[in-house]
N, CA, C and O atoms as CSV, one atom per row, in Angstrom:
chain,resi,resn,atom,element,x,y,z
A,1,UNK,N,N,50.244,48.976,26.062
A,1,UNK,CA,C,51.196,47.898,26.034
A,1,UNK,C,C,52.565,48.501,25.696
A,1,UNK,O,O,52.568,49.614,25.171
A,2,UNK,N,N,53.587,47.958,25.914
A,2,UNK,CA,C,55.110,48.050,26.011
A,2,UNK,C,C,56.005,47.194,25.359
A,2,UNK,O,O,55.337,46.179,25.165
A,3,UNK,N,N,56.848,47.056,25.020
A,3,UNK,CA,C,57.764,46.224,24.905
A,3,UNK,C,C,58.471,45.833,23.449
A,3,UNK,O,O,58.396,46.943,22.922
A,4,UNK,N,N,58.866,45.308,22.832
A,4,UNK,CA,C,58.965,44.530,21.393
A,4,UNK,C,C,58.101,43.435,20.802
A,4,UNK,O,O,58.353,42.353,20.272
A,5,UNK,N,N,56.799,44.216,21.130
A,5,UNK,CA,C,56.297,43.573,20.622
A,5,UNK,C,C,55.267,44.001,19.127
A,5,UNK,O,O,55.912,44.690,18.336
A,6,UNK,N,N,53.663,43.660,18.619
A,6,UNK,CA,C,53.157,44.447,17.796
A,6,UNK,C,C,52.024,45.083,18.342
A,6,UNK,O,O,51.294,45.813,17.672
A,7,UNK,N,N,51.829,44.800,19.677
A,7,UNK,CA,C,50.992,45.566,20.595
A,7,UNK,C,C,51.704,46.481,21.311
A,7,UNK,O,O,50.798,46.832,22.067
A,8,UNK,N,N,52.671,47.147,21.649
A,8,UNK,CA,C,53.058,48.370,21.680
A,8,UNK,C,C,52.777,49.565,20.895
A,8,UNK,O,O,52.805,49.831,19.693
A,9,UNK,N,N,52.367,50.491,22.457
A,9,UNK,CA,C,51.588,51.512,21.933
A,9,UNK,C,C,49.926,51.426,21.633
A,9,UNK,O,O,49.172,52.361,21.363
A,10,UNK,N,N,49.681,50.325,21.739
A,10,UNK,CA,C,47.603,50.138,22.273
A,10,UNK,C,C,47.860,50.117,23.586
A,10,UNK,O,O,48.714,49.573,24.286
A,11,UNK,N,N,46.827,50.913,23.801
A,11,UNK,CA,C,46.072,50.838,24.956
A,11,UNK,C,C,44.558,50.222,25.196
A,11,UNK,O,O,43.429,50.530,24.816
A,12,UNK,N,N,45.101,49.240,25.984
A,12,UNK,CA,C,43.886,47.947,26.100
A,12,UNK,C,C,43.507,48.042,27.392
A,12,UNK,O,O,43.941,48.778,28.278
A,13,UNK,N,N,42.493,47.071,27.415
A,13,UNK,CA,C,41.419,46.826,28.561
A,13,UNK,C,C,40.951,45.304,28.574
A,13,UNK,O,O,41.072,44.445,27.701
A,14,UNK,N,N,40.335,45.240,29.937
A,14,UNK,CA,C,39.559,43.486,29.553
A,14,UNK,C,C,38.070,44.063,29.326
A,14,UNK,O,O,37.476,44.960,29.922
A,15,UNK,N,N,37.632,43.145,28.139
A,15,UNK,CA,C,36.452,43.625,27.999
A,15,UNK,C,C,35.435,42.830,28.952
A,15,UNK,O,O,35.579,41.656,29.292
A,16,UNK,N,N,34.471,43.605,29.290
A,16,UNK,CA,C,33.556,43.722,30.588
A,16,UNK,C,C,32.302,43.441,29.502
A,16,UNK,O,O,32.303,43.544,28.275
A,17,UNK,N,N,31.318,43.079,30.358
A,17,UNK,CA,C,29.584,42.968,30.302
A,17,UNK,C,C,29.120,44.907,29.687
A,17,UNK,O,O,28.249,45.245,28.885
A,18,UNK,N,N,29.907,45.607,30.306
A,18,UNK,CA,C,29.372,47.160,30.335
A,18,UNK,C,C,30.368,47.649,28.871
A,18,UNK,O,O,29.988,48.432,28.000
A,19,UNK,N,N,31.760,46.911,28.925
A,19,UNK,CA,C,32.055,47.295,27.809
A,19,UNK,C,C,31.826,47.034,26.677
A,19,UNK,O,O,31.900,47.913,25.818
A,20,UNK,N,N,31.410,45.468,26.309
A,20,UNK,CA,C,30.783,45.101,25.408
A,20,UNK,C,C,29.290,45.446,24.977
A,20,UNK,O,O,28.925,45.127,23.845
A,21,UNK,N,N,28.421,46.087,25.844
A,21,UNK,CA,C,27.240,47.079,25.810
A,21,UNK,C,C,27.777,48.572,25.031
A,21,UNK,O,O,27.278,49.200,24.097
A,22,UNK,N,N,28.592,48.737,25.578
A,22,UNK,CA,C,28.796,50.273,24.719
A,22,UNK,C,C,29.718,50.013,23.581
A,22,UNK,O,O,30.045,50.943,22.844
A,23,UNK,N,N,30.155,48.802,23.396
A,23,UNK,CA,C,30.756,48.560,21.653
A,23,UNK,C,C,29.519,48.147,20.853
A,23,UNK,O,O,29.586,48.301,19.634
A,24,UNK,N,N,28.182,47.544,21.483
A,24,UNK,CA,C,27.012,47.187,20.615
A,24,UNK,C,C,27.378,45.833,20.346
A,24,UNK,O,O,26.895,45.289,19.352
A,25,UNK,N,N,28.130,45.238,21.062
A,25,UNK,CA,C,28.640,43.602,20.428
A,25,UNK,C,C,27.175,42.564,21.145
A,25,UNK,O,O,26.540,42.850,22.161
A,26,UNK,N,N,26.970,41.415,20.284
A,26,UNK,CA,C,25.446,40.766,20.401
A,26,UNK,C,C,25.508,39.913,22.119
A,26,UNK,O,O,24.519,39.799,22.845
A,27,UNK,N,N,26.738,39.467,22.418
A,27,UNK,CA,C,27.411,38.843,23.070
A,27,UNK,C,C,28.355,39.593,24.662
A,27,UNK,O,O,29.561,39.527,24.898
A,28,UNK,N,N,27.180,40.297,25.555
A,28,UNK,CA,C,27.669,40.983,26.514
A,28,UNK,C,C,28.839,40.086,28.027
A,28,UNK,O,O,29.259,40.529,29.096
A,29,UNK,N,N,28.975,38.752,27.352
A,29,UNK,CA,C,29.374,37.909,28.413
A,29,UNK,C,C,30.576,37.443,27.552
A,29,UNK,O,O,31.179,36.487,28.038
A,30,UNK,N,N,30.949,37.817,26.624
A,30,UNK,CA,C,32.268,37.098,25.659
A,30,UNK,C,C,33.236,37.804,26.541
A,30,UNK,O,O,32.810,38.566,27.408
A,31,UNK,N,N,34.628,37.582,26.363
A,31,UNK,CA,C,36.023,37.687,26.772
A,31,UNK,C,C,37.032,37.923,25.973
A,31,UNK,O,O,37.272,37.156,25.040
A,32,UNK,N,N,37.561,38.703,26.146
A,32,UNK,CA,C,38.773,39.581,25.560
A,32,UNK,C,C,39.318,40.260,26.163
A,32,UNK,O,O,39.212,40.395,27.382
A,33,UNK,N,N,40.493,41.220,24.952
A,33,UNK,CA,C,41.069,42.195,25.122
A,33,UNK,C,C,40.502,43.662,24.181
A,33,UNK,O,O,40.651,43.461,22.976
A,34,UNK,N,N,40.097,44.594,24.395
A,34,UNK,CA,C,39.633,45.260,23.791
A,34,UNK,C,C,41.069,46.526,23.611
A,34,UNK,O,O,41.915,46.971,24.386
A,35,UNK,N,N,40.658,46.780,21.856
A,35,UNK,CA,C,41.888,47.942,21.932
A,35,UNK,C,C,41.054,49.274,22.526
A,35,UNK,O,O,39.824,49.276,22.569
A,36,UNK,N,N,41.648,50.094,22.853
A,36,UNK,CA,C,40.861,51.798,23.888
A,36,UNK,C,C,41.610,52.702,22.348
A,36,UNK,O,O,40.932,53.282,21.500
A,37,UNK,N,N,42.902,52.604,22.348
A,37,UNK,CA,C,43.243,53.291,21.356
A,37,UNK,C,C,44.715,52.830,21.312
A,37,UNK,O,O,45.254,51.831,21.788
A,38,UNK,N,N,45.281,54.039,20.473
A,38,UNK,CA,C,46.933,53.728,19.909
A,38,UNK,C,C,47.940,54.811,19.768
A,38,UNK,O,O,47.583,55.747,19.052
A,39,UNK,N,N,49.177,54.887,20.324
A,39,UNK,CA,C,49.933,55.595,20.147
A,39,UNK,C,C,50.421,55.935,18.707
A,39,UNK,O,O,50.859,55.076,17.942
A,40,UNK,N,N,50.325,57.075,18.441
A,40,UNK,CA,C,50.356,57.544,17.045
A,40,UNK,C,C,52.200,57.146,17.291
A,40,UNK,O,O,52.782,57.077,18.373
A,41,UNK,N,N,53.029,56.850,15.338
A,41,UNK,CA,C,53.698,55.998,15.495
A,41,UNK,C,C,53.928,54.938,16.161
A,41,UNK,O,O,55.085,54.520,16.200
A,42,UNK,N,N,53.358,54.560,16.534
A,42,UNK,CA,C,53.745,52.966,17.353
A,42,UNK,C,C,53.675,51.405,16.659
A,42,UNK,O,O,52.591,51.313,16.083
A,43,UNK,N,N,53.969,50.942,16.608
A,43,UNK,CA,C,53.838,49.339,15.854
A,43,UNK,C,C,52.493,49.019,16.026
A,43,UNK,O,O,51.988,48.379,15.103
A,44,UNK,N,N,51.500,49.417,17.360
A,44,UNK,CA,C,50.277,49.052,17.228
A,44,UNK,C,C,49.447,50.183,16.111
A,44,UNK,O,O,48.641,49.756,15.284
A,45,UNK,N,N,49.688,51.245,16.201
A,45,UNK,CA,C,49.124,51.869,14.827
A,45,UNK,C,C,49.548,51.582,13.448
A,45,UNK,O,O,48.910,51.844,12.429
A,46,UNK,N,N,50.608,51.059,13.526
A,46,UNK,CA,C,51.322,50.829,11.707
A,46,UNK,C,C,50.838,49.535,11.642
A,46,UNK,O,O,51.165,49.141,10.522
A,47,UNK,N,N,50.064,48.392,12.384
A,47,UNK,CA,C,49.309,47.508,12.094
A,47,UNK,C,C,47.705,48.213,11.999
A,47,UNK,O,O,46.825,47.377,11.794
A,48,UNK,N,N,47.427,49.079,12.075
A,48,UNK,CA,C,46.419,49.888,11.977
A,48,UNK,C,C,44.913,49.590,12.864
A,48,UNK,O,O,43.743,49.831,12.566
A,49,UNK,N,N,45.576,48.923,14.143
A,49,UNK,CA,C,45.145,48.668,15.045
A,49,UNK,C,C,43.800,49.713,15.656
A,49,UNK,O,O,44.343,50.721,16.107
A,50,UNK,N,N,42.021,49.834,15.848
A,50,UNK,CA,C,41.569,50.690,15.969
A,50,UNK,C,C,40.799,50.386,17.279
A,50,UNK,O,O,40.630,49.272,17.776
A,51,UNK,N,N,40.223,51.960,17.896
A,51,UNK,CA,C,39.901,51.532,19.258
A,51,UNK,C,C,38.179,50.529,18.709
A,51,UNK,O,O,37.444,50.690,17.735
A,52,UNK,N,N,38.134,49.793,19.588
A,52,UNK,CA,C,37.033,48.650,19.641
A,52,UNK,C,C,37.536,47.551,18.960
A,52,UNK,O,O,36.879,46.584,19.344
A,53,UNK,N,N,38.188,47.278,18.319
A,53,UNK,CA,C,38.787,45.935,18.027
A,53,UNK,C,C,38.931,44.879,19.436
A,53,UNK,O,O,38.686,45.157,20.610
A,54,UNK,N,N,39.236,44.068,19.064
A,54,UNK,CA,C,38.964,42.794,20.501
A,54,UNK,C,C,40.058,41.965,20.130
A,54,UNK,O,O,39.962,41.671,18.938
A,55,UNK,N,N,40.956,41.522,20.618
A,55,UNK,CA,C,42.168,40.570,20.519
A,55,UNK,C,C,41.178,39.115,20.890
A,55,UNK,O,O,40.477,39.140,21.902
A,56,UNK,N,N,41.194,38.014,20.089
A,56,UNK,CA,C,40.718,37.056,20.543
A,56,UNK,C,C,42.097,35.872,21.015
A,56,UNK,O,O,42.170,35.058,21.937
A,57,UNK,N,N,42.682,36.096,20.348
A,57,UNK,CA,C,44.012,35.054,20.539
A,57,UNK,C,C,44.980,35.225,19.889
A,57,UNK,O,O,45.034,35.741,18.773
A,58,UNK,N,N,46.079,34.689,20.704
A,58,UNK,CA,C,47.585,35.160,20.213
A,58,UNK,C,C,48.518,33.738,20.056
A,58,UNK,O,O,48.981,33.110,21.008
A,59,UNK,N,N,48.644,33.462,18.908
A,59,UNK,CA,C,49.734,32.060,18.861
A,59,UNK,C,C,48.157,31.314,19.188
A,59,UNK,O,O,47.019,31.720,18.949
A,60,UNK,N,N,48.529,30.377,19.672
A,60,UNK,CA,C,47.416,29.289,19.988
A,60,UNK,C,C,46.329,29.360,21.098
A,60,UNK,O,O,45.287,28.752,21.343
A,61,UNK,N,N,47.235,30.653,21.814
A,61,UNK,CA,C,45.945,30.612,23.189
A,61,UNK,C,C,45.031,31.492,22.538
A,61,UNK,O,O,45.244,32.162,21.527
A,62,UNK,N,N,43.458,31.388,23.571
A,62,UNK,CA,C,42.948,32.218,23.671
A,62,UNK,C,C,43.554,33.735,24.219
A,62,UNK,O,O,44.689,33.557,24.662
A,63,UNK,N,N,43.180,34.998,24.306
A,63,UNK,CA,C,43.666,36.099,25.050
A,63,UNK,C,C,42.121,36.379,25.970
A,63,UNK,O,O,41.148,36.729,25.303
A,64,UNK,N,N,41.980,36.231,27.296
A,64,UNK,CA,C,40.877,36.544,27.684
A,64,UNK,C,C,40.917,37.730,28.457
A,64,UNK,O,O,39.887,38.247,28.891
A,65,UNK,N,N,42.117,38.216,28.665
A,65,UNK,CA,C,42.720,39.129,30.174
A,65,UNK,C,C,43.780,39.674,29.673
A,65,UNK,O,O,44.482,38.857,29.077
A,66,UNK,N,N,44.302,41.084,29.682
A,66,UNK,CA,C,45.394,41.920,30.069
A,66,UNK,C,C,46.361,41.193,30.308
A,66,UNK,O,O,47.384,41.175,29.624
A,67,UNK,N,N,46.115,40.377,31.495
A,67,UNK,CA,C,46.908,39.952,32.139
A,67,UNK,C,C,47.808,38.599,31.670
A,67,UNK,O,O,49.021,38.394,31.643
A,68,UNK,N,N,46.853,37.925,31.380
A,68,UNK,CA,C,47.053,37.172,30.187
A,68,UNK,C,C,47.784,37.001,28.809
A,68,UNK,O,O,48.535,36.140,28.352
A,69,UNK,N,N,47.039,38.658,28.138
A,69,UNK,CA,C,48.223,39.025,26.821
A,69,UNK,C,C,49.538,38.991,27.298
A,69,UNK,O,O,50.338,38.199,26.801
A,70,UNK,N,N,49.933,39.920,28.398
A,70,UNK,CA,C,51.098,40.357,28.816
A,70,UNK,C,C,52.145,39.471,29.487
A,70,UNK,O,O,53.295,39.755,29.824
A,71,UNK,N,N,51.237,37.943,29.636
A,71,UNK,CA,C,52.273,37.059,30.039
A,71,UNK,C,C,52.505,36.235,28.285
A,71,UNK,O,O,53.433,35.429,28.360
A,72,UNK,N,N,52.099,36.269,27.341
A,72,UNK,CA,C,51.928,35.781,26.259
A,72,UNK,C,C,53.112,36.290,25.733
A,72,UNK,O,O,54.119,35.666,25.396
A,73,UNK,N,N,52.862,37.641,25.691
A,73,UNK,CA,C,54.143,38.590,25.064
A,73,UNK,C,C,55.098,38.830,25.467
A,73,UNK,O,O,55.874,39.361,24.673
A,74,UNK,N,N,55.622,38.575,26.977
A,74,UNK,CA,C,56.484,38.577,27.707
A,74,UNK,C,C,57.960,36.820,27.638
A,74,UNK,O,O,58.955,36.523,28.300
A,75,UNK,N,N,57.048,36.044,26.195
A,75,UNK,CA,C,57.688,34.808,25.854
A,75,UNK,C,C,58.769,35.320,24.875
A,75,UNK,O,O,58.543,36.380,24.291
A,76,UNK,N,N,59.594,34.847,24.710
A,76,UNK,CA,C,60.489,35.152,23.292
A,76,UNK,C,C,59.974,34.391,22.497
A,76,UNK,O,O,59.804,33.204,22.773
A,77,UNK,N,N,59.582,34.984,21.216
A,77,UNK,CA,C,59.315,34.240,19.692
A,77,UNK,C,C,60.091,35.646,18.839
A,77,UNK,O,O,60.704,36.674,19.125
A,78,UNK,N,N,59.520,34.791,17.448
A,78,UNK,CA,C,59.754,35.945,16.205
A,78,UNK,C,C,59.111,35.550,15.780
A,78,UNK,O,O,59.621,35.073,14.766
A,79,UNK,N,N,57.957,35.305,15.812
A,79,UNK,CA,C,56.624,35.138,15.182
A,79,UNK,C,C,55.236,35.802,15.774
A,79,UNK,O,O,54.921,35.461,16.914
A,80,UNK,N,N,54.687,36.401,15.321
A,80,UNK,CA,C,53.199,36.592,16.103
A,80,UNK,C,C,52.311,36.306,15.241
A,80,UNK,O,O,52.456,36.684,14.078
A,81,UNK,N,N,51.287,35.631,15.608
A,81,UNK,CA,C,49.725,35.512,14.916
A,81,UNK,C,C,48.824,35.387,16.025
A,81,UNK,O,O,48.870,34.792,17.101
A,82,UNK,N,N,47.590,36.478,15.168
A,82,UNK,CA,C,47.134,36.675,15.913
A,82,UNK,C,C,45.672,37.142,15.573
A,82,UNK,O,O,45.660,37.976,14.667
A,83,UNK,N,N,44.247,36.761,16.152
A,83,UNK,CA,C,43.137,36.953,15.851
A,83,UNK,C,C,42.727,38.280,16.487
A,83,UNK,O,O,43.093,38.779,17.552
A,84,UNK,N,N,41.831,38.745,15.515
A,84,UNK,CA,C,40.528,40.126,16.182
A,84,UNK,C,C,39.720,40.192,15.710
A,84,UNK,O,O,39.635,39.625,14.621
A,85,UNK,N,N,38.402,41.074,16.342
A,85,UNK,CA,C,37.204,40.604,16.014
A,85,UNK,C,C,37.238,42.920,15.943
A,85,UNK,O,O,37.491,43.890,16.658
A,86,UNK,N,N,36.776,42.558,14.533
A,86,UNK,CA,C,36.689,43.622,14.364
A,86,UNK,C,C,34.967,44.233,13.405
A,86,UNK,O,O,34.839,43.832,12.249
A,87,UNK,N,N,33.999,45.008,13.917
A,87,UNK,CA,C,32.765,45.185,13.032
A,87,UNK,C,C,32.321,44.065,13.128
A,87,UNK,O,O,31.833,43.759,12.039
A,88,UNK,N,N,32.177,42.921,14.165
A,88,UNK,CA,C,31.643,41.937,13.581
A,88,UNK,C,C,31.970,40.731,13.049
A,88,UNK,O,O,31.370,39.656,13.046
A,89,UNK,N,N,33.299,41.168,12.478
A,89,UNK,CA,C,34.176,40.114,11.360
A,89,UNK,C,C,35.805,39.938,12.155
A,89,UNK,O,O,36.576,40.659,12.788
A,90,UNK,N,N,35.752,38.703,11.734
A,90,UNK,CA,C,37.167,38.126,12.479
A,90,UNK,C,C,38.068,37.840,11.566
A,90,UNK,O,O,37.902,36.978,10.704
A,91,UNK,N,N,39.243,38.650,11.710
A,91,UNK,CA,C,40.517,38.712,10.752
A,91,UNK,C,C,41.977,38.037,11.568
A,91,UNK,O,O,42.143,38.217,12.774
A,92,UNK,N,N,42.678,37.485,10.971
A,92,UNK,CA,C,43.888,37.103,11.219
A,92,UNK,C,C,45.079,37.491,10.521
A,92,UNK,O,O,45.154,37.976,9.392
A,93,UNK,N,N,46.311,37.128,11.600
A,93,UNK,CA,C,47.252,38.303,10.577
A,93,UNK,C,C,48.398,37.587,11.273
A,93,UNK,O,O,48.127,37.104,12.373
A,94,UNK,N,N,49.877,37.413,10.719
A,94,UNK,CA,C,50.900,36.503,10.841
A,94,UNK,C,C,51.870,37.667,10.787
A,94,UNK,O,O,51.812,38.435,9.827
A,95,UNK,N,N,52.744,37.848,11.737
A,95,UNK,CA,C,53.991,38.931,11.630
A,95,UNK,C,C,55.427,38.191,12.275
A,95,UNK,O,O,55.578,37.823,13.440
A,96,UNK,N,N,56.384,38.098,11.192
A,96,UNK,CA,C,57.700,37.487,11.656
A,96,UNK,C,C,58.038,36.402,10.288
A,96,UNK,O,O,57.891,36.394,9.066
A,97,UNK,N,N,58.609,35.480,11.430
A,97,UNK,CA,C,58.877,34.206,10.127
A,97,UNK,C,C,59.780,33.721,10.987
A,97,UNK,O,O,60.429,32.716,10.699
């Protein structure tokens, strides 16, 4: 990812049936964004962003697609919140004001 946002500097994917098999997740048909990894310094590592994490939603939408995040982030705010499913466990996190 690119831009001004707090996903700059991950490198993501849509998660697949095959990718969710090789993360071990219970749920091979769920939808996301999966992180791959992170540009060392980048805003996505200083949120400590790790590869297999899963973006579930950003602001109010779901995130099901790449394609999707990138029209999300491509809005002007100064706010981000935003869900992931990380080990299992789903954390949320609020950046801006």
């Amino acid at each position: 990812m690119s831009g001004r946002n707090p996903f700059s500097g991950a490198v993501v994917g849509n998660l697949s049936p095959a990718v969710a098999e090789e993360l071990g997740l219970d749920d091979p048909m769920q939808k996301g964004v999966v992180v791959f990894d992170t540009e060392p310094g980048s805003p996505a590592a200083s949120l400590n962003l790790r590869s297999g994490d899963i973006l579930r939603s950003l602001g109010a939408e779901p995130v099901e697609s790449v394609d999707q995040l990138q029209q999300i982030l491509n809005r002007p705010t100064n706010r981000w919140t935003f869900r992931l499913l990380r080990g299992g466990r789903e954390f949320s996190m609020t950046l801006g004001g």
